[in-house]
N, C-alpha and C positions, 0 to 999 in steps of 0.2 A: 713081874716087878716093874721094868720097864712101862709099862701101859700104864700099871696104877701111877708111876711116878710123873710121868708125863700124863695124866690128868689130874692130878696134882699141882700140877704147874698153870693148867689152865685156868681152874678154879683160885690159886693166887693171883693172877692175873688178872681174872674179873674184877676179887674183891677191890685188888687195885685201884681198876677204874672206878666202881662203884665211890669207894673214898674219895678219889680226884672230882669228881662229879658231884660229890655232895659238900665238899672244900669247896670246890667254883659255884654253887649254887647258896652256901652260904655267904661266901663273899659279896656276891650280889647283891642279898639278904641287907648286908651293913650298906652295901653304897647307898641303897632306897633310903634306908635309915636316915642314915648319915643327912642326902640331899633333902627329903621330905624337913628335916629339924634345921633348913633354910628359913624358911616361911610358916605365917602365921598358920592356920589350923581352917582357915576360912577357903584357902585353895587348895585344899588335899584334889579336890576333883580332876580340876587341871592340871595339879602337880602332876598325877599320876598317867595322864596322857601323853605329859612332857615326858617325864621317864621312860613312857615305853617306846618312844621314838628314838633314846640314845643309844648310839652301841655298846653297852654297857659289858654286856658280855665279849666284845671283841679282846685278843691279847692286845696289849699296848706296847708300842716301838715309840721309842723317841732320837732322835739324830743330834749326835752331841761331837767336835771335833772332826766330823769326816765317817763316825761308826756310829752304828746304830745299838741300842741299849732296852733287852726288855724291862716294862715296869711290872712289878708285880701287883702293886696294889697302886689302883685307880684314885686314891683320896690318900691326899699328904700333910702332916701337920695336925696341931691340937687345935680341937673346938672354941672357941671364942664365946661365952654370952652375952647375947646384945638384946635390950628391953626397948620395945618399941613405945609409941607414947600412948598406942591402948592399952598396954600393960602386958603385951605379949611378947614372949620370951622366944628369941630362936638358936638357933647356934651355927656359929661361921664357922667353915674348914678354910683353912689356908691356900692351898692348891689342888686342881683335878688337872687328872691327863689325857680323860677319854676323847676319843677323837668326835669334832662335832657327827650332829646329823647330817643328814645329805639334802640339797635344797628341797628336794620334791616331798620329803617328809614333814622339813620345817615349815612348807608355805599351806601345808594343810592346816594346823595349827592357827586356831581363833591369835587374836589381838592380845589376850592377856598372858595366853599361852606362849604367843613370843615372847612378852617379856620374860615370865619367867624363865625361859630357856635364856633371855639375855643373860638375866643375873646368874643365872647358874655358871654360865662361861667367860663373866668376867674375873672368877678364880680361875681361869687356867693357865697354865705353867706359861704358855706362847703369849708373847707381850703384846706380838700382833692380833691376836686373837683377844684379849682383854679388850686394847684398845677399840679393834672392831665392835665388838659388842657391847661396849659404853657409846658411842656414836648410835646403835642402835634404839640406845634407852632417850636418847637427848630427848626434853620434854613429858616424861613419864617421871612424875613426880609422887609417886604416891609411896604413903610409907614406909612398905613392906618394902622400897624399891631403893631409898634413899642408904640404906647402909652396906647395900653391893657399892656404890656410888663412893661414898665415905672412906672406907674400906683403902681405897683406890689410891689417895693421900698420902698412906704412909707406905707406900709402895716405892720402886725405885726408877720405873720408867716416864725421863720427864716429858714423852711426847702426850700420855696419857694425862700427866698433870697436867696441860696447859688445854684438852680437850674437857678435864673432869672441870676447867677454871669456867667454863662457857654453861655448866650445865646449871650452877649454883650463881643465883642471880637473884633480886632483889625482890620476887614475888617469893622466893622458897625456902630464903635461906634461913628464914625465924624454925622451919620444919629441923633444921641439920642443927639450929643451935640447940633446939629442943632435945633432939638426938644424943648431942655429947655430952647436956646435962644428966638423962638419964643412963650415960653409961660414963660416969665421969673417968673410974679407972681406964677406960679401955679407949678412954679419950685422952688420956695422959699418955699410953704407951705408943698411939698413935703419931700425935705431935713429935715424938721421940723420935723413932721410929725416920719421919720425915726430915729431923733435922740429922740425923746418923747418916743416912743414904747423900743429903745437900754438901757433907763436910765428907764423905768418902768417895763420890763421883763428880759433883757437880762444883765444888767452893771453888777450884783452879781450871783451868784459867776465866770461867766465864762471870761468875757470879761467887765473888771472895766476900761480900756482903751477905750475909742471909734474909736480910731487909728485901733485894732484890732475885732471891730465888723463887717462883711461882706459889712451892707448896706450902713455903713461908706466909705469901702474899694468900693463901685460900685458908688457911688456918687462922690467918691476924682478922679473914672478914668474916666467915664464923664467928669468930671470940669476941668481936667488937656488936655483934647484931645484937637488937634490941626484941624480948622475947611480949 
C-alpha cells in the first residue's frame, strides 16, 4: 500500500509540473501576443527576432522600499487603440517589467530592429529606463514609432517630458497632429492625463502656471500645428 501510495504521489507531482509548464508557456503565448499588437503587420519579421532576444521567460523581481517583490505577470494595464495614419490599428499596454536584453544580444540586432526594441521599453515600469530608450529613438520618426513617443506626454516623469520636447520639432510635428486627429478620444485622455500629474507633482513650488509646465507647452504646439 505504501509503494502504491507513494507512487501516487509521484505521478501527482509530475502532473503538477506538467500544469506549471503549460501555465508559464501559455503565459508567454499572451506576452508575444500582447507585444506583436504594438506594431503594424508590416514588421512581424523583425518583431519576432526582437522578441526572441527578450527574457521573456525569466521570473521578474522588482526592488520597491528596500525589498524585493516578485511580478507575476510581465504586461500591466488595459490595451489602448491607437490608428495610425495608414489606417493601421495597433494596441498599447500601459507597462512591462521584463528585464532588458543584454548588450551583446541587442547589438546584433539590424537598425529597425533597435528601434523596435526601443519602443517596446519605453513602456517599462523604470523611468530611467523609458527615458533611456526615448534618447535612443531621437530622430527616428516614422510612424509606427511616433506614438511610443506620444504616449510619453501623459506620463509623469518631467525629465522625460523635456527630452520627449526636443524630439518633436518643426519638420514632424504636422506627423503627431495627424496622430491625435485620428485618435481624438485617446488624445483627450492624454492631455488629461498630463495636466493631472502638472497639478499633483509639478504646480508647487516650480511651475503654479500650467502655461509654464513643458507638457502643457508640447500639447499647446501639437494643437496649434498646421496640418
Amino acid at each position: 500500500m505504501w509503494v502504491g501510495g507513494h507512487f501516487m504521489n509521484i505521478l501527482q507531482n509530475i502532473k503538477s509540473l506538467f500544469r506549471q509548464a503549460d501555465k508559464k508557456t501559455d503565459l508567454i503565448n499572451e506576452y508575444r501576443r500582447k507585444l506583436k499588437n504594438l506594431f503594424p503587420d508590416f514588421l512581424s519579421e523583425d518583431l519576432e527576432i526582437v522578441l526572441d532576444i527578450m527574457p521573456l521567460t525569466e521570473e521578474i523581481y522588482i526592488d520597491s522600499c528596500g525589498q524585493s517583490y516578485k511580478v507575476e505577470n510581465g504586461i500591466y494595464g488595459e490595451l489602448t487603440e491607437i490608428k495610425l495614419a495608414t489606417n493601421a490599428v495597433i494596441f498599447f499596454i500601459y507597462r512591462i517589467y521584463f528585464h532588458e536584453p543584454t548588450p551583446e544580444l541587442e547589438n546584433e540586432l539590424t537598425e529597425r530592429q533597435k528601434q523596435i526594441l526601443n519602443c517596446i521599453y519605453t513602456r517599462h515600469h523604470n523611468g530611467y529606463i523609458r527615458e533611456k530608450r526615448l534618447k535612443n529613438l531621437f530622430g527616428s520618426d516614422h510612424e509606427w514609432i511616433l506614438p511610443f513617443k506620444l504616449q510619453l506626454l501623459g506620463e509623469y516623469v518631467i525629465e522625460i517630458l523635456f527630452e520627449l520636447d526636443k524630439h518633436i520639432t518643426d519638420e514632424n510635428i504636422q506627423q503627431y497632429k495627424q496622430l491625435t486627429l485620428n485618435n481624438r478620444k485617446y488624445w483627450e485622455q492624454t492631455k488629461g492625463k498630463m495636466a493631472s500629474y502638472w497639478n499633483e507633482y509639478y504646480r508647487y513650488p516650480n511651475y503654479k502656471k500650467i502655461r509654464d509646465y513643458i507638457g502643457y507647452k508640447i500639447m499647446k504646439r501639437i494643437n496649434k500645428a498646421n496640418i
